[in-house]
C-alpha positions in Angstrom: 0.0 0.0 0.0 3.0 2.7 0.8 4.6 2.0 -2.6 1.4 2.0 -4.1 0.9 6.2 -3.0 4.6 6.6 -3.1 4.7 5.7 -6.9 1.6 5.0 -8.8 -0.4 7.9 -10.8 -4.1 9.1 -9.6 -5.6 10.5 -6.4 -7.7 9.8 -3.3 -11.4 9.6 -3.2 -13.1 11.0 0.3 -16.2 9.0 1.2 -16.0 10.3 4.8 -19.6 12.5 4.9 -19.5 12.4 8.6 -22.9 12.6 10.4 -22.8 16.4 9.9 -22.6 16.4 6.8 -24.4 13.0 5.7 -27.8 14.7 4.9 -26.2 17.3 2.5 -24.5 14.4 0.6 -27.7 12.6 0.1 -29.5 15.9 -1.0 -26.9 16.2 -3.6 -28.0 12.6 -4.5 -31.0 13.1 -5.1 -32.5 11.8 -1.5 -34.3 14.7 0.8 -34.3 14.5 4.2 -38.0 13.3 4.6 -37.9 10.1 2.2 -35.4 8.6 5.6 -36.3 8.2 9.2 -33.7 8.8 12.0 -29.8 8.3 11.8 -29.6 4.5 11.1 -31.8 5.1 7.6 -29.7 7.8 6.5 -26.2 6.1 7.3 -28.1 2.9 5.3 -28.9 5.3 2.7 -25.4 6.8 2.2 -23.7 3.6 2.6 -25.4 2.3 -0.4 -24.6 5.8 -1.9 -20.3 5.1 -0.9 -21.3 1.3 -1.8 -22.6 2.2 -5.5 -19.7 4.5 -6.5 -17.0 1.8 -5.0 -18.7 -1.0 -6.7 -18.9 0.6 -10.1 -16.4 0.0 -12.3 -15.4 2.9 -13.0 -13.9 3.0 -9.8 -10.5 0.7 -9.8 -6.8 1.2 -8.6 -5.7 2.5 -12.2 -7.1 5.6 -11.2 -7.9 6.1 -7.8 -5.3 5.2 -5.0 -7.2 5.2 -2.1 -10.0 5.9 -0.6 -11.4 7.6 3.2 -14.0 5.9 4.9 -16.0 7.3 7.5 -15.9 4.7 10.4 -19.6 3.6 10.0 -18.8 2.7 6.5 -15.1 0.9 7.9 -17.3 -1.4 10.0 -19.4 -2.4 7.2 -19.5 -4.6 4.1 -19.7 -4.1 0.6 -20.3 -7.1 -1.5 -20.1 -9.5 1.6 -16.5 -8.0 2.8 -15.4 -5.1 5.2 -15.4 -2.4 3.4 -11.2 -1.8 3.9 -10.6 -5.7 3.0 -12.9 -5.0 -0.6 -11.5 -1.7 -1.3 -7.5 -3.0 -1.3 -8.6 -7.0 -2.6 -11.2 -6.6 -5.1 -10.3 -2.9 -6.3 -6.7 -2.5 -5.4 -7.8 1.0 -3.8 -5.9 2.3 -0.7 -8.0 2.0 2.4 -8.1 5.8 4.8 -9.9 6.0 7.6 -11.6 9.8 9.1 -11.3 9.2 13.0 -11.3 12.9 13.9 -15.0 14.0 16.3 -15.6 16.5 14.6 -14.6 20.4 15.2 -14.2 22.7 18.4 -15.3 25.8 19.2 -14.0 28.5 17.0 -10.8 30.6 19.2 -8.4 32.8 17.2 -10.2 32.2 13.8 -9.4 28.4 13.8 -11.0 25.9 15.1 -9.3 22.6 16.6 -10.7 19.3 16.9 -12.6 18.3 19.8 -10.5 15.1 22.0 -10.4 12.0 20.7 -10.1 9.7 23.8 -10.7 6.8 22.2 -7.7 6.9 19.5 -5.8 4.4 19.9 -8.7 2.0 20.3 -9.4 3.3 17.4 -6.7 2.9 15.0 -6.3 -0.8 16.8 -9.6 -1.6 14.9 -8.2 0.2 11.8 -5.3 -2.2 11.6 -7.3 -5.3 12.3 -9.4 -4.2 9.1 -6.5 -3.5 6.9 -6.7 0.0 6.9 -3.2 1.9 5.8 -3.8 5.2 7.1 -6.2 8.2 8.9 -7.5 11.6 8.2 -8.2 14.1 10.4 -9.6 17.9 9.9 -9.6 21.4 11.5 -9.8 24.8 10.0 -8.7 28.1 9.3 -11.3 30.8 8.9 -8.7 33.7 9.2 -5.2 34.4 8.9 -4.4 34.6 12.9 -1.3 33.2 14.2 -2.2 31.8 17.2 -5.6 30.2 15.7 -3.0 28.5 13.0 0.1 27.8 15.1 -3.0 26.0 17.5 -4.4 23.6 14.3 -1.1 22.5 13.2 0.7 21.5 16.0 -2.5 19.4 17.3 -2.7 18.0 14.3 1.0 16.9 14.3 0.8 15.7 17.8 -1.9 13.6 17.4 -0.5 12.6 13.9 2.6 11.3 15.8 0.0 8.8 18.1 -1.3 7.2 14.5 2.4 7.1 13.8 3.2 5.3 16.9 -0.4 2.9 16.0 1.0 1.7 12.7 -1.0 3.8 10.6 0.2 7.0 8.2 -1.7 10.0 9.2 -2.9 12.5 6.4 -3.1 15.7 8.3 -5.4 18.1 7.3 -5.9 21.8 8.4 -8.2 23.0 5.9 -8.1 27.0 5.1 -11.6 27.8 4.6 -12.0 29.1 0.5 -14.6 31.8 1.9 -11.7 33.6 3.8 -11.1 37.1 3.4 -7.5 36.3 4.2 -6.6 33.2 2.6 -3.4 34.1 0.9 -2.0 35.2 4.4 -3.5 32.4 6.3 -1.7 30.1 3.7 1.5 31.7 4.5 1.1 31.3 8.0 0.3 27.6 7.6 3.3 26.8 5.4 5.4 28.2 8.0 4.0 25.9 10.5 4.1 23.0 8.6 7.2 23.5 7.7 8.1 23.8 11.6 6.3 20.9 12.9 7.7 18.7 10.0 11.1 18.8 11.1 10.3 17.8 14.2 9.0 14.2 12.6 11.6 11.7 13.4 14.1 10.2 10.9 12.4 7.2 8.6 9.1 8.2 9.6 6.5 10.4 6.8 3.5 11.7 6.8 0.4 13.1 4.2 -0.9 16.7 4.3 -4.5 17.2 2.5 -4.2 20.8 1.9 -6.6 23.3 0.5 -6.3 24.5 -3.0 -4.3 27.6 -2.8 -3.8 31.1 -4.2 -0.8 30.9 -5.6 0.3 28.4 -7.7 3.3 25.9 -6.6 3.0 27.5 -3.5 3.2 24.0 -1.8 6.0 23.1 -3.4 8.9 23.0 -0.9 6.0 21.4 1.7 6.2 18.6 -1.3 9.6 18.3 -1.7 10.3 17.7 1.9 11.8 14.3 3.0 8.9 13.9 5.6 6.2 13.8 3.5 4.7 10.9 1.7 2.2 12.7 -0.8 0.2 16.5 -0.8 -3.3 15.6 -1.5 -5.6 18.6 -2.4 -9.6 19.2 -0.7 -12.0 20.9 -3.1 -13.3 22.8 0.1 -16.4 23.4 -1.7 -15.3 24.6 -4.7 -17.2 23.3 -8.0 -14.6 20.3 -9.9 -14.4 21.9 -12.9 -12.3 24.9 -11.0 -11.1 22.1 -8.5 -9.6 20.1 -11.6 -8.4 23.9 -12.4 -6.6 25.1 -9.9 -4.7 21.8 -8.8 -3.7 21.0 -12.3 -1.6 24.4 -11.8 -0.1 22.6 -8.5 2.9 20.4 -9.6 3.1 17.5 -7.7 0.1 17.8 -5.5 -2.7 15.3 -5.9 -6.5 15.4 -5.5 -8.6 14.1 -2.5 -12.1 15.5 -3.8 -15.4 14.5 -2.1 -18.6 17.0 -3.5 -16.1 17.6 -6.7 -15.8 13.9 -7.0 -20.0 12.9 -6.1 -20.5 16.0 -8.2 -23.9 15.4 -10.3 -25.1 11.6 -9.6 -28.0 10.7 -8.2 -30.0 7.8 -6.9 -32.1 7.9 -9.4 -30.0 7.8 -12.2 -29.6 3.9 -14.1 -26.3 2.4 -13.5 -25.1 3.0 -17.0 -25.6 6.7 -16.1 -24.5 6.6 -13.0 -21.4 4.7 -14.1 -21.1 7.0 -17.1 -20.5 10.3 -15.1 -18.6 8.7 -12.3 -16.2 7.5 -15.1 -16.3 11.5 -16.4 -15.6 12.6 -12.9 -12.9 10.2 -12.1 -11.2 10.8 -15.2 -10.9 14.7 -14.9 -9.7 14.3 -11.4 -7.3 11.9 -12.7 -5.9 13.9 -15.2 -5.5 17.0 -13.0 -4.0 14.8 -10.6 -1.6 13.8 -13.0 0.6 17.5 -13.6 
């Protein structure tokens, strides 16, 4: 699996809708809120939603290398396997898995993620499922120093725990694409990943899932850096033709879409059609990811 997103072409697909977000996926599927009742229906709903898009077959390893799972989707099946044992056996697609709670309180225009207690439990379970690696998420609303230096050294510390579980974080402190100071908050995040990435020790890496930014090949020395495996890109809202736009103009950065990727199916689309404009939309991601 390492040599497989160390060396082979593509990008990562993020099926992670957490419970937050899980009804705004399905509307974008076609699926309103009042044709499910309560939480189990709608996580049965947009598991057969992740199940669909994995099955099809325009979803294999020549094009996507891996894939994040939420953790109700980890503990399920697809086709009569876990979800982590079909992805890497039947589709030879790198198996992620979200285990951040969700966000904190915003302090310092950031906002950090709430404790995760139950970690290492956790990522026990991950490796017993064959999962290769995690993601977790905070954000930057504003370019504040604190608020920044505050997101990326949490996420680095608990990245070192995964480390120290067997399992290759993919760090993620998303700049929000609304801010009025992006440019600057990206400067002030380079910095501090920069920092915190030198204090990773020797023969150990890790991923960053980064947010699309102003300027182009900004990343670039955050690429180049011994400590880090692969730069994968969020769409952070932004529509996929501009996502395919802007990180085709990032050398060496690769995608990790979720809405740019689900982008136009629906549940009521055939599975020709439904297969047809996955097949369109993993193909353009592709290809961006590919510059």
């Amino acid at each position: 699996m390492l040599e497989k997103i160390k060396t082979e072409s593509g990008f990562i697909a993020a099926l992670d809708q957490s419970g937050g977000s899980t009804p705004k996926a399905l509307k974008l599927y076609g699926i309103e809120e009042d044709a499910y009742d309560g939480e189990e229906a709608m996580f049965d709903l947009i598991h057969e939603m992740r199940s669909r898009i994995v099955t099809s077959p325009s979803f294999n390893g020549d094009r996507v290398l891996g894939a994040i799972l939420f953790e109700m989707t980890m503990d399920r099946d697809i086709e009569g396997a876990g979800s982590a044992e079909y992805l890497w056996n039947v589709k030879n697609v790198v198996p992620f898995l979200k285990v951040d709670k969700g966000l904190a309180d915003e302090e310092n225009g950031a906002q950090v993620m709430k404790p995760m207690p139950d970690l290492d439990a956790l990522c026990a379970r991950a490796v017993a499922k064959g999962v290769f690696g995690t993601k977790m998420r905070s954000v930057i609303n504003e370019a504040n120093q604190a608020g920044v230096d505050a997101v990326v050294d949490q996420q680095f510390e608990v990245g070192k725990q995964i480390l120290a579980n067997g399992l290759m974080p993919i760090i993620e402190p998303e700049v929000n694409i609304n801010s009025a100071t992006k440019a600057e908050a990206e400067s002030l995040l380079k910095a501090a990943l920069l920092r915190n990435l030198d204090g990773i020790a020797e023969g150990q890496q890790v991923m960053l899932k980064l947010t699309l930014p102003e300027q182009d090949g900004f990343y670039a020395d955050v690429i180049a850096h011994p400590k880090v495996l692969k730069v994968v890109a969020l769409s952070g809202g932004y529509p996929r033709e501009e996502s395919n736009a802007r990180l085709s103009r990032q050398h060496g950065m690769i995608a990790s879409f979720s809405r740019a990727l689900t982008e136009g199916l629906s549940a009521q689309q055939s599975d020709d059609e439904f297969d047809s404009l996955l097949d369109g939309a993993v193909g353009s991601i592709a290809a961006a990811s590919a510059t």
